[in-house]
C-alpha positions, 0 to 999 in steps of 0.5 A: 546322756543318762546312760553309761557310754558301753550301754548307750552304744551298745543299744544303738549297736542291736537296734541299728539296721545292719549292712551286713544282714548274715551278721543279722541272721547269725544274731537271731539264729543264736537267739532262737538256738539259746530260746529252744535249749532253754525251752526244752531243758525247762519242759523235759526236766518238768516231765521228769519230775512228773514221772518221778512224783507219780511213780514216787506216789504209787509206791507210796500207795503201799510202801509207809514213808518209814518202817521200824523192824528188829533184825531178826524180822520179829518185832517182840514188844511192838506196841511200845514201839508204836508208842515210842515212834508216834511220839516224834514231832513229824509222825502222824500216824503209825500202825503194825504190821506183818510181811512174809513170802508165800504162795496163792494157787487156784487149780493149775495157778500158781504165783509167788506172793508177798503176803502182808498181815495189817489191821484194816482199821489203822492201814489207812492212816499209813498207805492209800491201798484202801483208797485203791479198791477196784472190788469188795472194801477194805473193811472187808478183811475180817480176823478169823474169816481169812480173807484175802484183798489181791492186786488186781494183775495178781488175781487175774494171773490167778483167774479169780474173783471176789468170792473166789477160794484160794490156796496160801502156801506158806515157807513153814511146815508142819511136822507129821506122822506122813513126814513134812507137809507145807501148810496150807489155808484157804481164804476168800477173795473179798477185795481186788486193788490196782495202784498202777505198779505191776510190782505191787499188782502182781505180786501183793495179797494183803490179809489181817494182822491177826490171821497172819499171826496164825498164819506164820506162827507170830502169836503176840508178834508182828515184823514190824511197825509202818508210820506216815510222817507229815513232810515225806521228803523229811523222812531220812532226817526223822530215820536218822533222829530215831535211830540215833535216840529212841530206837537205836536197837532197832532198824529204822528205814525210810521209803526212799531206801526201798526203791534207793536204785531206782532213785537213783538211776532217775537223779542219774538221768536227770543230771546227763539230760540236763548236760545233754540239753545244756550243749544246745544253749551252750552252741547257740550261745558261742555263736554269738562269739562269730557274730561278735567277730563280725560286728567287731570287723564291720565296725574297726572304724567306729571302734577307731573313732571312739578311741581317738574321742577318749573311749579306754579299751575298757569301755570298748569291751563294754560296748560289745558285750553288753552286744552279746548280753542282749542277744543272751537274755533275750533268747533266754527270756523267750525261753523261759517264757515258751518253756513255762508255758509249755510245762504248766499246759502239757495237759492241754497240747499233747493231747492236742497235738496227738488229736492232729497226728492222730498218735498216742505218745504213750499208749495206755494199753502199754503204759500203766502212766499214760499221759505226760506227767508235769512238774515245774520246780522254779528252782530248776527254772532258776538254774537253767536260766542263770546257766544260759545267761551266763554263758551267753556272757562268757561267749561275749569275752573274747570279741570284746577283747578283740575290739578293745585291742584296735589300734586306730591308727591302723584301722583308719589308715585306708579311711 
């Protein structure tokens, strides 16, 4: 034999037609259940991670993967701050900006905004707003014109369209012989923007830098300077190595920070998931521990027979795990197979399967992301697929210690 014994036996056990054909059901249905587990952890952690990449890339659309600001919200000598951020190694761009609370009325329409002062010719090189015009350009935004670029659930709210005049109300105020008035400036409406995040839709007016400065008063100033970096996920290393070096007077932040509970919650979920959906592979693994059981008493003579031939208890426990491994890596193989699959083409049958049921999983006119999203992560692949053969093997241990205890004196006394 050019096998090891455990491994010859052990083949010969799972490919023998059984006599007890529960202990055959039992075996499969603990390989369907390892097979499904890993299946659905692998395809509902990829939609996870789909929802994740796309709500990460529309808030990227408007938030910079880094900020560099003063404490007191007025960045001073802004253009050596520039300079001093675009010349670390992973940014590619950098540009001013200034960002203020306010408020957008049109008749008897009102709405709280944030207002965000930019240059139109350096905005697209630090977020993708310019990418995401529904109406008018973004080139549109003049200084000295006052015009005005809305989210699109913003100007709706306010019922207006481009050309439209609205009214900005700003926190300052102007001190005159009347007493205290607000100040107030009108702007055309020249451009509508939809990044898919009511957050942004509904609450974003983006105007130019130099008409902002006017605006609230920051002649020569700006709040504080945005930059795009070459790797977004390198974004808290190049926070820290600013902050500790060339801008340690200043606060530097990263985008994962403007969003941080968010994240948060979602590395939350993934994890409790990920545990909730592990107890299937888990049950359908310690199944094989029963069918073992029953392999070991179907065959107390066989075990009997290769003891009494040489065979160490070492070599009996041998036999049945690699039983019980088979059954484990088989079941995790389809799985892996089914839930890869499943996770590269779910563009292909959720569709599919909503055209058979005639549903909509996720309804556009509820959902502003109304397809599954997916994004298989090999790592987490890996993870699930060592997790599931481990505990395939783990549930081997004790009937393979079982059947090395027989003793076969007494298992052949009635043979």
């Amino acid at each position: 034999m050019f096998k090891p014994l455990e491994l010859f036996v052990g083949l010969r056990y799972t490919r023998a037609k059984r006599r007890n054909h529960f202990i055959s059901f039992i075996s499969l249905s603990s390989m369907m259940g390892i097979a499904l587990g890993v299946m659905a952890l692998i395809t509902v952690l990829s939609v996870m991670n789909g929802f994740e990449k796309e709500v990460r890339e529309r808030i990227l659309d408007m938030v910079s993967h880094l900020t560099v600001t003063d404490f007191d919200g007025r960045l001073k000598n802004w253009p050596a701050v520039l300079k001093t951020t675009k010349t670390h190694k992973n940014v590619i761009a950098a540009a001013p900006y200034i960002e203020a609370q306010g408020m957008l009325i049109n008749g008897s329409s009102v709405n709280g905004t944030l207002i965000r002062g930019v240059l139109p010719e350096k905005e697209p090189e630090v977020s993708n707003v310019s990418l995401k015009m529904k109406a008018g350009r973004f080139t549109d935004l003049k200084a000295g014109k006052f015009g005005v670029i809305l989210g699109q659930d913003l100007a709706r709210i306010l019922g207006v369209h481009v050309g439209d005049k609205v009214t900005m109300v700003t926190p300052s105020a102007n001190v005159t012989p009347a007493g205290v008035a607000p100040r107030l400036k009108r702007f055309t409406v020249v451009g509508v923007f939809y990044l898919g995040m009511y957050e942004y839709d509904s609450t974003m007016a983006l105007i130019h830098l130099k008409d902002a400065q006017r605006l609230f008063r920051m002649k020569g100033q700006v709040t504080g300077v945005r930059a795009k970096l070459n790797d977004l996920f390198a974004a808290p290393l190049t926070k820290e190595e600013l902050q500790d070096k060339e801008l340690s007077e200043y606060w530097v932040r990263d985008w994962s920070s403007y969003h941080a509970n968010w994240f948060r919650a979602v590395k939350i979920e993934k994890r409790m998931i990920f545990l909730l959906l592990l107890l299937i592979v888990a049950v359908a693994a310690f199944n094989i521990v029963s069918t073992l059981v029953m392999v070991v008493t179907d065959k107390q003579s066989d075990i009997a027979i290769l003891r009494t031939l040489g065979a160490s208890p070492r070599s009996i426990m041998g036999i049945f795990m690699v039983q019980g491994a088979i059954i484990g890596f088989i079941g995790t193989l389809i799985g892996t197979i089914a839930g890869v699959s499943l996770a590269l083409n779910l563009d292909t049958v959720v569709p599919f399967l909503e055209g058979i049921f005639g549903i909509r999983i996720l309804d556009p006119a509820v959902y502003y992301i109304s397809v599954l999203p997916s994004d298989l992560h090999w790592d987490d692949v890996w993870t699930i697929c060592s997790i599931s053969l481990v505990l395939g093997l783990v549930a081997t241990l004790y009937p393979a210690w079982r059947a090395s205890q027989t003793q076969p004196a007494e298992a052949l006394r009635y043979e």
